[in-house]
C-alpha positions as CSV (number, residue, x, y, z in Angstrom):
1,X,-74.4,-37.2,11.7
2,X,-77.4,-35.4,12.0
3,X,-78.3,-32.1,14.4
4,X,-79.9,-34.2,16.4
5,X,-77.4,-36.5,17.2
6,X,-74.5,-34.3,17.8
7,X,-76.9,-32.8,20.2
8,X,-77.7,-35.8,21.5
9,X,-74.0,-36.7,21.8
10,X,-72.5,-33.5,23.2
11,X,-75.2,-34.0,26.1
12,X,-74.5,-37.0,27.3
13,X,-70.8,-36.0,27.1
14,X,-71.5,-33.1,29.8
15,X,-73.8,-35.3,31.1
16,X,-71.4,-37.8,32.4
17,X,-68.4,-35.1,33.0
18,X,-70.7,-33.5,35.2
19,X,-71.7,-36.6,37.0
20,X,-67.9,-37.2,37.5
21,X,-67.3,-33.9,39.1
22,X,-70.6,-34.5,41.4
23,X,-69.6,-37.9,42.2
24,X,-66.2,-37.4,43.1
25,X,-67.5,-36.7,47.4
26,X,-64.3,-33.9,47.2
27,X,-64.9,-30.6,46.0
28,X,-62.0,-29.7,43.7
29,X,-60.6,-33.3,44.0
30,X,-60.2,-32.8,47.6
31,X,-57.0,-32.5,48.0
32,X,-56.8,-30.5,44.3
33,X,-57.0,-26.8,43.9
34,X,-59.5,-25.8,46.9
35,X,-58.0,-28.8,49.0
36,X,-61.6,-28.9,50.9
37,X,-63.3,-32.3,51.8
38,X,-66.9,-32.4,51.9
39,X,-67.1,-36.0,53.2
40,X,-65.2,-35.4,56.3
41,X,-67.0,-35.8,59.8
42,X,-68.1,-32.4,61.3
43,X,-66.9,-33.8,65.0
44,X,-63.2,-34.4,63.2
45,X,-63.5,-30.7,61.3
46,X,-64.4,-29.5,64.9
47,X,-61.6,-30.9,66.8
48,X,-59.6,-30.0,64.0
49,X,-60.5,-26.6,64.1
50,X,-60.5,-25.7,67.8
51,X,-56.5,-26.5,67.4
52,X,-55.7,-23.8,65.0
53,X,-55.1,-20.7,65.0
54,X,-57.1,-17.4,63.3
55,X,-54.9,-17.4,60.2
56,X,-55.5,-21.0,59.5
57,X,-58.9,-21.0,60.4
58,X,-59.3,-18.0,58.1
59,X,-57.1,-19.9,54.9
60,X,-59.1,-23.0,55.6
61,X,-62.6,-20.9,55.7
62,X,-61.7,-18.9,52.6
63,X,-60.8,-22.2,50.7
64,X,-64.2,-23.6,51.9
65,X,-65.7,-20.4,50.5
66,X,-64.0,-21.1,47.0
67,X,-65.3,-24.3,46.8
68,X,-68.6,-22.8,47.2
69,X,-68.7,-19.9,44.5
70,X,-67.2,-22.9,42.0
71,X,-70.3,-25.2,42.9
72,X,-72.8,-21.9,42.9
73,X,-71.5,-21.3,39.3
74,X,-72.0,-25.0,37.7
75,X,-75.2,-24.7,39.8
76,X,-76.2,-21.4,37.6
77,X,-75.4,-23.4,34.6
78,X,-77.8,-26.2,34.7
79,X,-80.2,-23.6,35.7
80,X,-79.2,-21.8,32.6
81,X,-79.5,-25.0,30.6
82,X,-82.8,-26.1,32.5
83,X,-84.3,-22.8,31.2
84,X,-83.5,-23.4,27.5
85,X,-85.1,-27.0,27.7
86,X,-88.8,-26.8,26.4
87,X,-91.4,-27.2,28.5
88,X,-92.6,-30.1,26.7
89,X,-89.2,-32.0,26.9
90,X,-89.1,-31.4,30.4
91,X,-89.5,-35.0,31.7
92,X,-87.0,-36.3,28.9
93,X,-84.0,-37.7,29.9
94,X,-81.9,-34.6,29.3
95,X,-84.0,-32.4,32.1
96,X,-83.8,-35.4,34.2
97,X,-80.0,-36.0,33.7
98,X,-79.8,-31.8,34.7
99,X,-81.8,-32.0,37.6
100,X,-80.0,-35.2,38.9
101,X,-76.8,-33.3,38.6
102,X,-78.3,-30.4,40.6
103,X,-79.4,-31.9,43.0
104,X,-76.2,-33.6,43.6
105,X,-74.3,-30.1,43.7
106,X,-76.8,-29.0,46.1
107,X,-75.7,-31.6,48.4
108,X,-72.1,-30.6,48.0
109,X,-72.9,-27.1,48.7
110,X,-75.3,-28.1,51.8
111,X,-72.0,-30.5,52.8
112,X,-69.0,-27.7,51.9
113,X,-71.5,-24.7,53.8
114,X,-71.8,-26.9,57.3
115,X,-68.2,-27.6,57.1
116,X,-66.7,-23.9,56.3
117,X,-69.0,-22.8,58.9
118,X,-67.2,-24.8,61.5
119,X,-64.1,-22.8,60.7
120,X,-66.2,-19.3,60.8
121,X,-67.5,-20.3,63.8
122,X,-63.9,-21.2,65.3
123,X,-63.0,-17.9,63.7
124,X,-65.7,-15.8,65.1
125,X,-64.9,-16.8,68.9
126,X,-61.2,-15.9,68.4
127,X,-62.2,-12.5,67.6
128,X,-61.5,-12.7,63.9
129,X,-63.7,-11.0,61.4
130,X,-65.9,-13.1,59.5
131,X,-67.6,-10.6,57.4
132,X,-66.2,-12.0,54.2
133,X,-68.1,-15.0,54.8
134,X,-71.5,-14.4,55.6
135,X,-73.8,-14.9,52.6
């Protein structure tokens, strides 16, 4: 095969293993390794949340802030990989493929933020410290 194709190939491999993680509405498989769910209604988080108790609400906001630094970091890669595209292949399909993906991520990250800050929020009016979360 040539250079170009193993390029071409290895790009359209992350490509679509990137779109799988981005599609997958669950950060970390949901119920995975952060256990955070970034399609679940805010009212049911709420309700959810005014139940427990500080040490849960601080578990639950620390997961939620996991989830977070994982999508920040795959974010910094595109942006990494964005950079090294030229500026003449910038509206090829490998920029647009990158910037699809980001903008997917940035939706989860929008998503994950509104939800963990229900748990901070919970958090805060308990009297817990929420200095570990604040950005």
């Amino acid at each position: 095969m040539t250079r170009n194709k193993v390029r071409l190939v290895t790009i359209v491999v992350l490509a679509a293993a990137m779109t799988g993680w981005v599609g997958c509405g669950k950060s970390g498989g949901g119920s995975g390794a952060a256990g955070v769910d970034e399609t679940r209604p805010i009212d049911q988080i709420k309700a959810e949340a005014a139940k427990m108790d500080e040490a849960a609400l601080r578990a639950t906001a620390e997961k939620y802030h996991k989830a977070l630094a994982a999508r920040h970091a795959e974010l910094d890669k595109i942006v990494a990989e964005l950079k090294d595209i030229p500026i003449t292949d910038m509206l090829g399909d490998k920029a647009k493929t990158l910037k699809d993906d980001m903008a997917g991520i940035s939706a989860s990250v929008t998503a994950l933020n509104e939800r963990m800050q229900v748990y901070v929020e919970q958090l805060k009016s308990k009297g817990g410290d929420v200095s570990a979360f604040m950005q």
